[in-house]
Steps between C-alpha positions, in 0.01 A plus 500: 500500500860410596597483864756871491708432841699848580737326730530787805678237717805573307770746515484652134202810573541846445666633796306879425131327457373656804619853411298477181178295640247761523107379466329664211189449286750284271458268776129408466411119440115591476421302842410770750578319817864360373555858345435659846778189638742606224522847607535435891783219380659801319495749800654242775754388279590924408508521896726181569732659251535791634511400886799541691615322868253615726130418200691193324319219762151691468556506128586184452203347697291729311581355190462134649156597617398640159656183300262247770210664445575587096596158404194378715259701309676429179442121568148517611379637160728269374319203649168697487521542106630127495865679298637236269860655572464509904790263551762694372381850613502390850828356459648848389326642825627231716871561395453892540354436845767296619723729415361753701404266755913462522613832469258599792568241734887553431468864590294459776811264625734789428652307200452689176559917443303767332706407215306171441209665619517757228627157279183373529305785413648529193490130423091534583497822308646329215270190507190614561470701145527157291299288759189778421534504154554088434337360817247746596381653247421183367301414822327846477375395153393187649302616795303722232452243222339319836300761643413733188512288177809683362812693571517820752516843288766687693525877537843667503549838541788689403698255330554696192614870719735669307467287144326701229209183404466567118146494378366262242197704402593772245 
């Protein structure tokens, strides 16, 4: 597999990602526990795009909380599962968390607006789709080729609503 690096340190993300980011069963990697991480990553960056003055600090540290203890968990099956591709996974995480790590830390000082508050939503909102479907998805696969002897059977609901399926069987 070839190392896919979606580079969210720089400037060239879709500015509307957060807008769009909504968690869905389109979402599902097949790993419960990073499934159930996905869709809490999802919901705190929704609510750091949408805070305004007076939520943007607690929003902000609520998305630095849930990156620390994602990434952590991310790395432990990582090292559990012994994951050939650890090294550059956890250097994706490592550059989003500085990031954060930054932003916070420069609001906390007064030094950044909600403008690059709601920046950096929208550069996480914009990231995180390609990191699940290159980085983790591949891990997911992993972790079940380790545990269960194959790859996880995921269940989506509702991803067809509206689209007539055609049948095959006449």
């Amino acid at each position: 597999m070839s190392h896919h690096h979606s580079h969210a340190h720089q400037g060239g993300f879709d500015e509307n990602a957060a807008e769009r980011l909504a968690w869905s069963d389109a979402m599902l990697l097949g790993h419960g526990p990073m499934d159930d991480t996905h869709e809490e990553f999802v919901h705190v960056v929704k609510a750091l795009a949408a805070c305004n003055a007076v939520t943007a600090l607690g929003c902000l540290q609520a998305v630095e909380d849930h990156l620390l203890a994602h990434f952590e968990a991310e790395r432990e099956w990582m090292v559990r599962t012994e994951y050939p591709n650890m090294d550059c996974h956890l250097d994706e995480h490592q550059k989003v968390l500085d990031t954060v790590l930054r932003v916070n830390q420069l609001a906390k000082d007064g030094q950044v607006g909600l403008r690059d508050v709601r920046r950096l939503a929208a550069a996480l909102a914009d990231w995180f789709p390609k990191h699940a479907t290159y980085l983790d998805s591949a891990l997911s696969a992993w972790i079940s080729k380790r545990r269960h002897g194959g790859v996880p059977v995921i269940l989506r609901r509702d991803l067809a609503a509206g689209v007539q399926q055609e049948s095959t069987f006449t």
